[in-house]
N, C-alpha and C positions, 0 to 999 in steps of 0.2 A: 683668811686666817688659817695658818695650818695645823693637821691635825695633830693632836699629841701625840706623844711615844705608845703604840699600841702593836700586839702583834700584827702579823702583816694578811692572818686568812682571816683577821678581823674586819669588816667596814668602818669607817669613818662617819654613815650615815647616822642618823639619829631613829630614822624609821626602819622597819624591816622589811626585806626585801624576800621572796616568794614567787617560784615558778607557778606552773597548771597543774592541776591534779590527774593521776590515771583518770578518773572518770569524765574530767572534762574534756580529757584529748578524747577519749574512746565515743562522746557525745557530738563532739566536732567532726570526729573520723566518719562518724555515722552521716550526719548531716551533708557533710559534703557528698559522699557516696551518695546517697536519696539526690541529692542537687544534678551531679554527674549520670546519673543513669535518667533520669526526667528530662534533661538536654540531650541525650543520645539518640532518644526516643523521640523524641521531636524531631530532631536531625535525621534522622532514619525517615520519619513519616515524609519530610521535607523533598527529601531524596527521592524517594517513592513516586512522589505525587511528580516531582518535576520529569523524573522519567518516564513515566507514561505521558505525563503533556508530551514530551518529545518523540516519541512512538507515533503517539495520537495525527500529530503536526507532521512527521513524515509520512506517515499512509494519505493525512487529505492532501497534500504538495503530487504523491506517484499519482494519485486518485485522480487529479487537476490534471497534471502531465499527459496521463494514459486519455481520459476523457477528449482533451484538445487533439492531440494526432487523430483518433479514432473521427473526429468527428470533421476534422478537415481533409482524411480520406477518400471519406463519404460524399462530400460536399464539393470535392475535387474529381469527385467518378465522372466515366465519360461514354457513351454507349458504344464500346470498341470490344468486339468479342474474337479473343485472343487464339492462338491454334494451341493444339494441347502436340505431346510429339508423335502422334499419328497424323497429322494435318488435320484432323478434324476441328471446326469451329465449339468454341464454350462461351456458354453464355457471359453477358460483360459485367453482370453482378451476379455469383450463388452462392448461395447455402443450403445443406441439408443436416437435420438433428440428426441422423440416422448413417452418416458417411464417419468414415474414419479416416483419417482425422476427420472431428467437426471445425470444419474452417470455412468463414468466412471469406473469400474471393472475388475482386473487384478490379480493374483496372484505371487507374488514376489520372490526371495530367498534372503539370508543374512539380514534377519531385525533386525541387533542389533546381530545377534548371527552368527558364519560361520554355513551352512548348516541349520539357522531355516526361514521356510514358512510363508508366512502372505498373506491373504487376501485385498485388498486394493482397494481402491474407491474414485474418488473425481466428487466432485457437487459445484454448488453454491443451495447457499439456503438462507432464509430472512436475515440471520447472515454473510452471505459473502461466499468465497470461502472455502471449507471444505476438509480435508484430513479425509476416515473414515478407522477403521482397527477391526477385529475384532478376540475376542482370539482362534478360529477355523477357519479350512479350509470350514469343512464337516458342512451342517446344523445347520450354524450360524443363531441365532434368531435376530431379526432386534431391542428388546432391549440391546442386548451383543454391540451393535456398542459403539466402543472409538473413540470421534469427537477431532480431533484439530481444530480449525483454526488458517488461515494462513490470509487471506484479508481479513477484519474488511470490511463489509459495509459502517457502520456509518463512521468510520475513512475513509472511499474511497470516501463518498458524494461528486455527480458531482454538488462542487458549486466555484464559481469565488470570490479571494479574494476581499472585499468592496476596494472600491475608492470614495477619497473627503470626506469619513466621512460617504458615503452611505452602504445598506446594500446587503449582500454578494446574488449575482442570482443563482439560479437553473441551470446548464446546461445543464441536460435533460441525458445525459448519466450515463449508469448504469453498475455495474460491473457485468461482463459477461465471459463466457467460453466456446470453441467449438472444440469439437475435429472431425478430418477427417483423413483418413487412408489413404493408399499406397499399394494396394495390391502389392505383391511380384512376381506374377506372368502376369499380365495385365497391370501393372503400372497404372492402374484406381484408381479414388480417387472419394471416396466416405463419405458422412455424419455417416455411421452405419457400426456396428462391431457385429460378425462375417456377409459375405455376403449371401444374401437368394441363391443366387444361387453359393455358393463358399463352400468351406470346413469351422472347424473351427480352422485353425491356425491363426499365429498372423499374424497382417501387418508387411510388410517390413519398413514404415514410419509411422509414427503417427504425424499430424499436429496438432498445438494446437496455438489456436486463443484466445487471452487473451486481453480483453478491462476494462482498467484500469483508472477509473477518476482522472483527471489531467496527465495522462503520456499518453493517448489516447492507441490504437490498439498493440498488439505485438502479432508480429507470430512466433514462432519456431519448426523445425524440428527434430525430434530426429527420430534417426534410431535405431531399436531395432535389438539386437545380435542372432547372428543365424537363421535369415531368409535373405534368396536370395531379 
C-alpha cells in the first residue's frame, strides 16, 4: 500500500525510530576497552611463556649436543701421548685447574674417519664453552687450533626473565666446567690429570661438572674404555 502525500524528511513508519545515546556509546566504548586490554594481557602472558619454553628448549637441545661430543671424546681416547713442539712427550689425557688456559686435552681415534687421530681439548673461555682440535698430533702450534663452539656465553647469560613489565636481573651465575678423575687403581679422585705421584695413564672415570645458566649444575660420569 503506498504511503500518502507526506513530506519527504517525514517517515512513513508508524513507530519511531531512535539512534544510541552519548552515554550508551561512552558505556560501550568503555566495555570494549576493559575487553581489549584483558586480551592483550593474556597475549602478552602467552607470548611470554611460549618464549621462554623456547629459550628453555634451546639451551637443553646445546646441553644434549655439547654432553654427546664431550662424551664420545672421552670414550674414543686412546693411550697415545702426543709430542708438544719441543719433541718432548705429553701425557695422552691432562688437565690442570691451575694451567691457563684450563683445558682439557686428550687424544682420540675415529674423528670422522675409521682409524684417523686428532688431538682434542675443551675449555671455557670469554666466548663460552670451547671444543678445540688441531690438524696434527706432533707439534701443533697454538695458531693451527680449529675452535667450535658449543655453549654461547652471551646466549647462556645468568639473567632472570622480567616480571610486571620490569627489567630482567643478573643472577650471578656463570657458565662454567670442571673436570675430576677416577683413578683406576686407588679409586681416589682428584681435580688434575696425569697424578704427581702416579703414572701417566688414563683415568678409569672422568667427572665432569657442567654449570649451566638457567638449567643450574650438571654432573656426569663417563668411564673411559680400557682402563680397570
Amino acid at each position: 500500500m503506498p504511503c500518502p502525500d507526506v513530506p519527504a524528511y517525514r517517515s512513513c513508519s508508524s513507530g519511531t525510530s531512535r539512534g544510541f545515546t552519548l552515554l550508551e556509546l561512552l558505556v560501550a566504548v568503555a566495555v570494549f576497552a576493559t575487553v581489549g586490554v584483558l586480551a592483550i594481557g593474556g597475549l602478552r602472558a602467552v607470548l611470554m611463556a611460549d618464549h621462554a619454553t623456547q629459550e628453555q628448549s634451546q639451551r637443553l637441545a646445546e646441553l644434549q649436543v655439547t654432553l654427546a661430543v664431550l662424551e664420545r671424546d672421552l670414550r674414543h681416547s686412546i693411550e697415545l701421548q702426543p709430542r708438544d713442539g719441543y719433541g718432548d712427550r705429553l701425557p695422552a689425557l691432562r688437565y690442570s685447574p691451575v694451567t691457563d688456559p684450563r683445558q682439557l686435552e686428550l687424544v682420540r681415534a675415529g674423528n670422522g674417519e675409521p682409524g684417523r687421530l686428532a688431538r682434542v681439548a675443551w675449555r671455557v673461555s670469554d666466548r663460552g664453552l670451547e671444543r678445540v682440535t688441531w690438524p696434527v698430533l706432533d707439534g701443533a702450534l697454538p695458531e693451527s687450533e680449529q675452535v667450535r663452539l658449543f655453549l654461547d656465553r652471551d646466549a647462556h647469560a645468568g639473567r632472570t626473565p622480567p616480571t610486571n613489565g620490569g627489567v630482567a636481573r643478573d643472577r650471578g651465575d656463570q657458565l662454567e666446567i670442571q673436570f675430576d678423575f677416577v683413578d683406576g687403581e686407588t679409586q681416589e679422585v682428584t681435580d688434575s690429570w696425569p697424578p704427581l705421584d702416579g703414572d701417566e695413564q688414563r683415568p678409569a672415570q672422568v667427572i665432569v661438572s657442567l654449570v649451566v645458566p638457567g638449567l643450574g649444575p650438571i654432573e656426569r660420569r663417563i668411564a673411559l674404555p680400557g682402563v680397570q
